[in-house]
mmCIF file of the C-alpha atoms, coordinates in Angstrom:
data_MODEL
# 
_entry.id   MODEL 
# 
loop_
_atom_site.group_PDB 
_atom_site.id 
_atom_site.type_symbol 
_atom_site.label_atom_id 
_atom_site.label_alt_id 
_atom_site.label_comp_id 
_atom_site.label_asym_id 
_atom_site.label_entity_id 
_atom_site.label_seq_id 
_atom_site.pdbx_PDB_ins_code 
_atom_site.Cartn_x 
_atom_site.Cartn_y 
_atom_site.Cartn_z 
_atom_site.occupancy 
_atom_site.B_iso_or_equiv 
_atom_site.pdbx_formal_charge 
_atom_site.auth_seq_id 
_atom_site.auth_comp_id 
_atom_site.auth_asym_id 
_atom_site.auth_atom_id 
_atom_site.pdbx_PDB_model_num 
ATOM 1   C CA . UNK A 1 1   ? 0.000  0.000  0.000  1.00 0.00 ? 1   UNK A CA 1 
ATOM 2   C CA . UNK A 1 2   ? 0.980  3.188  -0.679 1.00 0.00 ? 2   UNK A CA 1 
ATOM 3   C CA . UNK A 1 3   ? 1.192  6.570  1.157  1.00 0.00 ? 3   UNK A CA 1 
ATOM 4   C CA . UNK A 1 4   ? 1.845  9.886  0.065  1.00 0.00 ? 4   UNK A CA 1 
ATOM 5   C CA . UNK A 1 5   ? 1.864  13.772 1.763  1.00 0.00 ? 5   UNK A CA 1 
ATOM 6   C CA . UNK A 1 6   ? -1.257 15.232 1.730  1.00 0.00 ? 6   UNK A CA 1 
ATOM 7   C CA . UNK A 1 7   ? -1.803 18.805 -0.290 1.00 0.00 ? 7   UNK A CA 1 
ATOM 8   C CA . UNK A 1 8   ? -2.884 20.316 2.619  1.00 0.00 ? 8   UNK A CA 1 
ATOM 9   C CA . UNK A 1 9   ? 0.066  19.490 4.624  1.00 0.00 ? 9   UNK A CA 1 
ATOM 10  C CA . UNK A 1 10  ? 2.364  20.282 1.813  1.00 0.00 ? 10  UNK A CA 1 
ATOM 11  C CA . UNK A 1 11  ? 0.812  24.394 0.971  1.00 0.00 ? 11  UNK A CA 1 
ATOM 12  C CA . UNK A 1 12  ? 1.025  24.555 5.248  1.00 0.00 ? 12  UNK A CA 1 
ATOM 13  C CA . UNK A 1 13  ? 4.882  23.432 4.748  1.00 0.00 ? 13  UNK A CA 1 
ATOM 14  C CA . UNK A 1 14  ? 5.155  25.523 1.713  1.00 0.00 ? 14  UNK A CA 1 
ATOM 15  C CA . UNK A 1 15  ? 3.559  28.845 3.459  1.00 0.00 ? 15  UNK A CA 1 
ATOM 16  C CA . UNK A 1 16  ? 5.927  28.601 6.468  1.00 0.00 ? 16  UNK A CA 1 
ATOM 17  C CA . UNK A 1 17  ? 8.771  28.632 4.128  1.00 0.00 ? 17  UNK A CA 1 
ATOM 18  C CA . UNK A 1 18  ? 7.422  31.163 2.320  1.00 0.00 ? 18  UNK A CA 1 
ATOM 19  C CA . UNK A 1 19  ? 6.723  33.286 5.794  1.00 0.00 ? 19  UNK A CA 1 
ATOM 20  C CA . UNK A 1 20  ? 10.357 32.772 7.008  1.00 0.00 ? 20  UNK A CA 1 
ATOM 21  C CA . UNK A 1 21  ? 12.129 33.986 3.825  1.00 0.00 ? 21  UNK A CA 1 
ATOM 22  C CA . UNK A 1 22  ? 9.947  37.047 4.050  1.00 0.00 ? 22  UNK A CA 1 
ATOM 23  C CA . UNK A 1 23  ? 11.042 37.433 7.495  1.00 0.00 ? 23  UNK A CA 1 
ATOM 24  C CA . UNK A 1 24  ? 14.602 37.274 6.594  1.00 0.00 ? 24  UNK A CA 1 
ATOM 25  C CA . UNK A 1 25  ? 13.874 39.604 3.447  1.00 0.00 ? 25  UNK A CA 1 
ATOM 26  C CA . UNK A 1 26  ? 12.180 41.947 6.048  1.00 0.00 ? 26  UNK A CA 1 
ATOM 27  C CA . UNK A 1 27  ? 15.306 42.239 8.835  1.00 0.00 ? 27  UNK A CA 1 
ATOM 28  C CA . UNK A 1 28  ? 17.926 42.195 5.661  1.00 0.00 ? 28  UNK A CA 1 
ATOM 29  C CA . UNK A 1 29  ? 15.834 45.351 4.270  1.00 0.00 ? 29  UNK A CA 1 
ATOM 30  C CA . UNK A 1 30  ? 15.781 46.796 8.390  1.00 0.00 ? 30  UNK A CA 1 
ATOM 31  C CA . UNK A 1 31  ? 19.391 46.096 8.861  1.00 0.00 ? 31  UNK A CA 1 
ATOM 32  C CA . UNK A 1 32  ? 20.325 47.708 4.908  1.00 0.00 ? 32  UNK A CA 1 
ATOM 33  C CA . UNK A 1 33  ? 18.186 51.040 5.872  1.00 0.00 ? 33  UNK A CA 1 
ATOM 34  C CA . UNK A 1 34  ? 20.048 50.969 9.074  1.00 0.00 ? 34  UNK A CA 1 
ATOM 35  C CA . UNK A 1 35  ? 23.104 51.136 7.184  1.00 0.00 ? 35  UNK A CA 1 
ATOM 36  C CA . UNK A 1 36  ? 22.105 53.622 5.366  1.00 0.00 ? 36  UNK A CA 1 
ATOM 37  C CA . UNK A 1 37  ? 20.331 56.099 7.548  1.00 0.00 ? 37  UNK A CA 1 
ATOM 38  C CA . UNK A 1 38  ? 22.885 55.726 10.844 1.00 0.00 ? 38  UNK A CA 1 
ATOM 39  C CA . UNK A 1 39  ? 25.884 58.160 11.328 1.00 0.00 ? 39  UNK A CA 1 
ATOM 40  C CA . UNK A 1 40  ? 27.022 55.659 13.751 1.00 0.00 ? 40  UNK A CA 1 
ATOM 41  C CA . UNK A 1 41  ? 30.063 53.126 12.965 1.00 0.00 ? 41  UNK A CA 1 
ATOM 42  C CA . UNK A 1 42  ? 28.789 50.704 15.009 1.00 0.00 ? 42  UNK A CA 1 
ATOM 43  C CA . UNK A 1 43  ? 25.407 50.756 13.255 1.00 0.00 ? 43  UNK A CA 1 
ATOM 44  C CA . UNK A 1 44  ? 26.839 50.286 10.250 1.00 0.00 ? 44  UNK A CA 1 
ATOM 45  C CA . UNK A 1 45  ? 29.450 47.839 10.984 1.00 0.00 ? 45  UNK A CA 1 
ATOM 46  C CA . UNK A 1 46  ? 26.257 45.331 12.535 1.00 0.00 ? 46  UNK A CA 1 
ATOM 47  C CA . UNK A 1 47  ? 23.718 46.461 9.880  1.00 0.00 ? 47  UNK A CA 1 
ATOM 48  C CA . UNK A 1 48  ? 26.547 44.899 7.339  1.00 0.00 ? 48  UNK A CA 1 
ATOM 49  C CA . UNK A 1 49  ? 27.316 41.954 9.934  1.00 0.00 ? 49  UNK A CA 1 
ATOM 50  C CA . UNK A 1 50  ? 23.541 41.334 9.558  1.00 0.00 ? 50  UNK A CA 1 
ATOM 51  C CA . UNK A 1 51  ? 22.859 41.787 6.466  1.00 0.00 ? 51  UNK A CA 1 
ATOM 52  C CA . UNK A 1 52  ? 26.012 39.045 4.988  1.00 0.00 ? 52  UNK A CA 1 
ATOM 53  C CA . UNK A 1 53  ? 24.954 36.479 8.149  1.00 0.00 ? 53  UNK A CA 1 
ATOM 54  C CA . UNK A 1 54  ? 21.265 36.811 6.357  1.00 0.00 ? 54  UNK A CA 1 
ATOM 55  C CA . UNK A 1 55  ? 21.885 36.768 3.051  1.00 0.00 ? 55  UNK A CA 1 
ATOM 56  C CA . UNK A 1 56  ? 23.665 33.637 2.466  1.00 0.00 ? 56  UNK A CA 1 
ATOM 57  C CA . UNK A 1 57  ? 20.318 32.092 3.008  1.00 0.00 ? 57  UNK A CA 1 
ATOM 58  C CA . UNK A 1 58  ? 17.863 33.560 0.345  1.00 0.00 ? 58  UNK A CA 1 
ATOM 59  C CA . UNK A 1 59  ? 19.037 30.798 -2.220 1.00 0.00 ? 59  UNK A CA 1 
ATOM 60  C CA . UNK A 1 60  ? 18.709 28.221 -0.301 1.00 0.00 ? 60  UNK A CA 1 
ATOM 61  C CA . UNK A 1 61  ? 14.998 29.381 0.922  1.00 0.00 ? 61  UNK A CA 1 
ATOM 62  C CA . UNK A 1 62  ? 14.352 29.965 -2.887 1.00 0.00 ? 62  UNK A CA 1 
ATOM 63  C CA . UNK A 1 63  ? 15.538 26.523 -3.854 1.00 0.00 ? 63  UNK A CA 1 
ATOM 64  C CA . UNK A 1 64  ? 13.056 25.025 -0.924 1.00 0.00 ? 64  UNK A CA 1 
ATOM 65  C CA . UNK A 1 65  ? 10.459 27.052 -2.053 1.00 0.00 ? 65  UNK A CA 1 
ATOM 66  C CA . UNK A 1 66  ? 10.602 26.242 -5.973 1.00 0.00 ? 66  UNK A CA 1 
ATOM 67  C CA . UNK A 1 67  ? 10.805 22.455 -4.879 1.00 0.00 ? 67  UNK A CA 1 
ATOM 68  C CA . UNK A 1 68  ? 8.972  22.117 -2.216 1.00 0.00 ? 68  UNK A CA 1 
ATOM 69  C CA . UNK A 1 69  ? 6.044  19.526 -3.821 1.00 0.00 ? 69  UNK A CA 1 
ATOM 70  C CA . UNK A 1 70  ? 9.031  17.162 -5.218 1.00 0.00 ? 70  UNK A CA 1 
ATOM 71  C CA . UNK A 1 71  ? 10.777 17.039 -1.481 1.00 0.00 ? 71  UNK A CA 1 
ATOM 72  C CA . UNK A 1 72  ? 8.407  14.528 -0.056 1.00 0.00 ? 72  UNK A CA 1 
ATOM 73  C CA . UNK A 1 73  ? 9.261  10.818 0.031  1.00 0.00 ? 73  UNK A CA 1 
ATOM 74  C CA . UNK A 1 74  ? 6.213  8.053  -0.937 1.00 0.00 ? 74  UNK A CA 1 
ATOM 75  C CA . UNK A 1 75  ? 6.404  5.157  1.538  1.00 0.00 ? 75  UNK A CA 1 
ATOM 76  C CA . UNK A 1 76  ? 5.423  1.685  -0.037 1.00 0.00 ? 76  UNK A CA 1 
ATOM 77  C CA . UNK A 1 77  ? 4.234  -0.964 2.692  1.00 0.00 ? 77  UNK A CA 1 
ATOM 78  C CA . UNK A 1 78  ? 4.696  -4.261 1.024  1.00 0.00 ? 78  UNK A CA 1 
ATOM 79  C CA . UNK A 1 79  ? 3.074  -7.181 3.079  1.00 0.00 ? 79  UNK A CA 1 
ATOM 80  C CA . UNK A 1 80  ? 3.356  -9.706 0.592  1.00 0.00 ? 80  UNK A CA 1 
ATOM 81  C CA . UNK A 1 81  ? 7.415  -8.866 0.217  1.00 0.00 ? 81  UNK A CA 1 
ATOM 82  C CA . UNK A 1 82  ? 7.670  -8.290 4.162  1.00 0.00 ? 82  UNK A CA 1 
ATOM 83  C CA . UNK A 1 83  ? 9.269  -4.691 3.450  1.00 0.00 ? 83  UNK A CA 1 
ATOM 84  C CA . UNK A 1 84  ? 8.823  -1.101 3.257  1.00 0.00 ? 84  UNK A CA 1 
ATOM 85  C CA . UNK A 1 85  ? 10.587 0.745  0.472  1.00 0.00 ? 85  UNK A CA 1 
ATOM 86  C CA . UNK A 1 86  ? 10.891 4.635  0.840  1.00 0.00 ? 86  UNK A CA 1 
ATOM 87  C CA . UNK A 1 87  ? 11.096 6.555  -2.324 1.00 0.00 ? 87  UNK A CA 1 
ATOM 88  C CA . UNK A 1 88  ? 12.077 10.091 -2.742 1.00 0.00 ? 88  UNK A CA 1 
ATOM 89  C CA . UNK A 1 89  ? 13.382 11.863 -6.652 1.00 0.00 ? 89  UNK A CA 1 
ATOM 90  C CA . UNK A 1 90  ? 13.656 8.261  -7.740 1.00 0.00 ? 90  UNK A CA 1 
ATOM 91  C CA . UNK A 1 91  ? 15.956 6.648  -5.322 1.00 0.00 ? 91  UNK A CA 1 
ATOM 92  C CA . UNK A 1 92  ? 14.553 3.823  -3.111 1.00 0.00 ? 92  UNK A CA 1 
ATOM 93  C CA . UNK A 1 93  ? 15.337 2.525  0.264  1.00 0.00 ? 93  UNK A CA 1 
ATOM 94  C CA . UNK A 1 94  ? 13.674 -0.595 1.779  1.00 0.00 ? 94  UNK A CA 1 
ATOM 95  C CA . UNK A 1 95  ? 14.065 -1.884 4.941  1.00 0.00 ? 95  UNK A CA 1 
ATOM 96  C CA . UNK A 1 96  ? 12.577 -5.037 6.133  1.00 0.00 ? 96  UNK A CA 1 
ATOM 97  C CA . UNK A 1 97  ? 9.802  -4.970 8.278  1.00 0.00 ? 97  UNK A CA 1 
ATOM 98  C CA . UNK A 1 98  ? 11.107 -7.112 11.033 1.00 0.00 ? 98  UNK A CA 1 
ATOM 99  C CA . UNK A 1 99  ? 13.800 -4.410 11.624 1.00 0.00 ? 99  UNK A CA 1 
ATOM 100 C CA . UNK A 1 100 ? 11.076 -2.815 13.286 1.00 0.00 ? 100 UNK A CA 1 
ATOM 101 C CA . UNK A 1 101 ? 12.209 -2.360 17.224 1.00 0.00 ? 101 UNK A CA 1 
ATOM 102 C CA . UNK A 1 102 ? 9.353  0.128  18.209 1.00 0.00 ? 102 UNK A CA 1 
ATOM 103 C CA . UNK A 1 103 ? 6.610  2.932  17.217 1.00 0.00 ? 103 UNK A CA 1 
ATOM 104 C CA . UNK A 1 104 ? 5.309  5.606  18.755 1.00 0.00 ? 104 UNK A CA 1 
ATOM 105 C CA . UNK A 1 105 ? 1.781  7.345  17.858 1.00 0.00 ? 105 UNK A CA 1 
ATOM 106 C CA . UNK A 1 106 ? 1.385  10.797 18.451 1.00 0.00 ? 106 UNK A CA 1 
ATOM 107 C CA . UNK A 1 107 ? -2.171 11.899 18.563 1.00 0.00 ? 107 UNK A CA 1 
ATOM 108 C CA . UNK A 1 108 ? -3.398 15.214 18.798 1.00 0.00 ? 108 UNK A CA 1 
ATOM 109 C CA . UNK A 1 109 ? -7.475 15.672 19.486 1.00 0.00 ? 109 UNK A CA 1 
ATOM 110 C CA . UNK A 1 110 ? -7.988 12.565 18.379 1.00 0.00 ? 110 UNK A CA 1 
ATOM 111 C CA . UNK A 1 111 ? -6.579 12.279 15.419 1.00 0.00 ? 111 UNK A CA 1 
ATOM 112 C CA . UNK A 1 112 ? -2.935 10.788 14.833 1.00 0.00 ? 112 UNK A CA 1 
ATOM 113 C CA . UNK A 1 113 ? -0.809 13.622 13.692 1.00 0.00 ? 113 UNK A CA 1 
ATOM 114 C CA . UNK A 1 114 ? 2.767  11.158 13.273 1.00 0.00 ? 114 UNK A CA 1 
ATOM 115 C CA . UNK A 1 115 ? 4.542  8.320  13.745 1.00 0.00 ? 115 UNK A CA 1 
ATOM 116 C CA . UNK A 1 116 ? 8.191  7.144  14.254 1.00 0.00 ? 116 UNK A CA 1 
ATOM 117 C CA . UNK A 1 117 ? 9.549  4.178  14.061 1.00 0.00 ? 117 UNK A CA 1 
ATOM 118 C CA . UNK A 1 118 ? 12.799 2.828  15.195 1.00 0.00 ? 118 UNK A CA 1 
ATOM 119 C CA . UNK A 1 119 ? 14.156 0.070  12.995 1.00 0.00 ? 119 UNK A CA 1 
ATOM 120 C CA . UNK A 1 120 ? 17.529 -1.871 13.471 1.00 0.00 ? 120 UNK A CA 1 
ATOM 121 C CA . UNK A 1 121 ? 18.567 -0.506 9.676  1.00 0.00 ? 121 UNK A CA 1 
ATOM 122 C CA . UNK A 1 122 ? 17.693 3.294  10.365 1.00 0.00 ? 122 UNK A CA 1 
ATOM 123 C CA . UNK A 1 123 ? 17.786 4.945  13.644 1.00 0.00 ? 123 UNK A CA 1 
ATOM 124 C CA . UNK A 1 124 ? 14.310 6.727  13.346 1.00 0.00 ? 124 UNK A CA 1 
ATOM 125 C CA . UNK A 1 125 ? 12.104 7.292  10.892 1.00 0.00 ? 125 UNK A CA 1 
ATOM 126 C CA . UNK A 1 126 ? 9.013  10.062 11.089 1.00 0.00 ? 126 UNK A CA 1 
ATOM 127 C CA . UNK A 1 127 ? 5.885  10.216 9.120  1.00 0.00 ? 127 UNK A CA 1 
ATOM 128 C CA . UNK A 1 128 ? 3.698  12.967 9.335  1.00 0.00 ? 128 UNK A CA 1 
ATOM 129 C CA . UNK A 1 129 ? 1.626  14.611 6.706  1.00 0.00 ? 129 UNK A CA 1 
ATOM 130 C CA . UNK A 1 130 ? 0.592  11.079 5.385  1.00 0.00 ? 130 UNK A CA 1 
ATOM 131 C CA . UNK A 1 131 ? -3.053 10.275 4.248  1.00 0.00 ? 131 UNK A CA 1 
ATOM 132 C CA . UNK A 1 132 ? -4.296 7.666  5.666  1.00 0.00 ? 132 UNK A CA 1 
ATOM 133 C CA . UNK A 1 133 ? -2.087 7.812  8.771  1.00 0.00 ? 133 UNK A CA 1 
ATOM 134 C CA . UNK A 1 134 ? -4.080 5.809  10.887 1.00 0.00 ? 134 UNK A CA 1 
ATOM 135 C CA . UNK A 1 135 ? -3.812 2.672  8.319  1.00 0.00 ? 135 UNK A CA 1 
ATOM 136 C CA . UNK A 1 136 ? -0.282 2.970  7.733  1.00 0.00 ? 136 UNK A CA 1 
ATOM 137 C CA . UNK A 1 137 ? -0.189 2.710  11.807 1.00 0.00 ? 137 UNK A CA 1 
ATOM 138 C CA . UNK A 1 138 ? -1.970 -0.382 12.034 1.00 0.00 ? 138 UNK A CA 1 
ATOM 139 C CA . UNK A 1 139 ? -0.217 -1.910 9.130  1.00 0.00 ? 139 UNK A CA 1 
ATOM 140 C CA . UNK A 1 140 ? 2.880  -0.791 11.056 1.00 0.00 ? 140 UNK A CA 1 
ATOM 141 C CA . UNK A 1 141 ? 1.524  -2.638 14.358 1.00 0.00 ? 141 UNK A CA 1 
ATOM 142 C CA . UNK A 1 142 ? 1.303  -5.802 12.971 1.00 0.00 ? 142 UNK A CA 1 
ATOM 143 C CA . UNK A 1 143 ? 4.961  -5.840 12.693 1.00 0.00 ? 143 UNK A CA 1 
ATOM 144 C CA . UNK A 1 144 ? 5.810  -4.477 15.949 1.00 0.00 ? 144 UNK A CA 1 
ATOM 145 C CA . UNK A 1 145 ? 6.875  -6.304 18.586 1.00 0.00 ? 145 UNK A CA 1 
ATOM 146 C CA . UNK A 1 146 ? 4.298  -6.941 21.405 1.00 0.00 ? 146 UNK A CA 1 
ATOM 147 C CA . UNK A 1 147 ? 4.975  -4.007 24.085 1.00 0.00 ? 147 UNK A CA 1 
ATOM 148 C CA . UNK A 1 148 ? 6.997  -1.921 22.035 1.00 0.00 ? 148 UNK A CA 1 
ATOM 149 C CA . UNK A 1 149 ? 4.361  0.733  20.227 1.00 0.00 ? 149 UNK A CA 1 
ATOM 150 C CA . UNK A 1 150 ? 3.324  3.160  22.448 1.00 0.00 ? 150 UNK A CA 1 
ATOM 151 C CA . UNK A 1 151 ? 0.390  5.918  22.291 1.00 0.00 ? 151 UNK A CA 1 
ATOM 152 C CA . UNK A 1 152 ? 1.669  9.277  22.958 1.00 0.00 ? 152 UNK A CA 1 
ATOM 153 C CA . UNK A 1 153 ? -1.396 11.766 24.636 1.00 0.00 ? 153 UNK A CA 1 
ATOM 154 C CA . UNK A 1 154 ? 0.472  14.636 23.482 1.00 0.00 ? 154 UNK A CA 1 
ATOM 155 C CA . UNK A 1 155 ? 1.839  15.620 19.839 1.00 0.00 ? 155 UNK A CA 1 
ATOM 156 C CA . UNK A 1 156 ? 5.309  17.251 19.840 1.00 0.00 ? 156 UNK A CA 1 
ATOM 157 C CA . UNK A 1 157 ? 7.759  18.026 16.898 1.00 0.00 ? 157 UNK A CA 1 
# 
């Protein structure tokens, strides 16, 4: 079975990105009018120290923005191959499912918000955004060990 991101968690993701590089747009335009307007040296001399610390990151927050739909991985539970293969830009990674070793499901009003699962092959994995997240937990608990998967009452990041 297949799982993908949801659109609506995907424009959230995509408007917080969005948000933050207008934030850093925002304090490099304060700190360059600072510059400009200040007599003082020391105004000018952090106004610049701001400004190069800031601006090294508007690429970057341009390349997340522009790709931001593409930069979500589709997880493949395969019963019938006793695996899960993770695929993100074309590269796939399975793991078998009796790596397993635990999962935890976060739950926020009712409604399970992620998961993560620690596996022998990968430290932790976290899935959040999924459809369907409630049957990609209960195809997950079938392959947990008994007294490992825990229900967490509160949701936290």
């Amino acid at each position: 079975m297949n799982f993908h991101v949801s659109e609506k968690y995907k424009s959230s993701g995509k408007r917080k990105t969005i948000l933050a590089a207008l934030l850093v747009v925002g304090i490099i335009a304060g700190a360059a009018w600072m510059f400009i307007a200040s007599d003082s040296l020391y105004h000018k001399i952090l106004a610049a120290i701001i400004t190069l610390l800031l601006i090294k990151h508007l690429p970057s927050a341009y390349k997340n923005i522009k790709n931001h739909d593409s930069s979500y991985p589709i997880v493949s539970i395969i019963e019938s191959e006793n695996k899960i293969d993770i695929s993100h830009k074309g590269a796939v990674v399975s793991m078998p499912l009796s790596d397993i070793e635990s999962l935890r499901i976060q739950s926020a009003k009712g409604n399970i918000k992620s998961l993560l699962l620690t596996t022998k092959s990968f430290s932790n994995l976290r899935f959040e955004g999924y459809e369907n997240l409630a049957e990609m937990a209960e195809l997950l608990k079938k392959y947990t060990p008994a007294g490992k998967i825990k229900n967490a009452t509160w949701y936290h990041r």
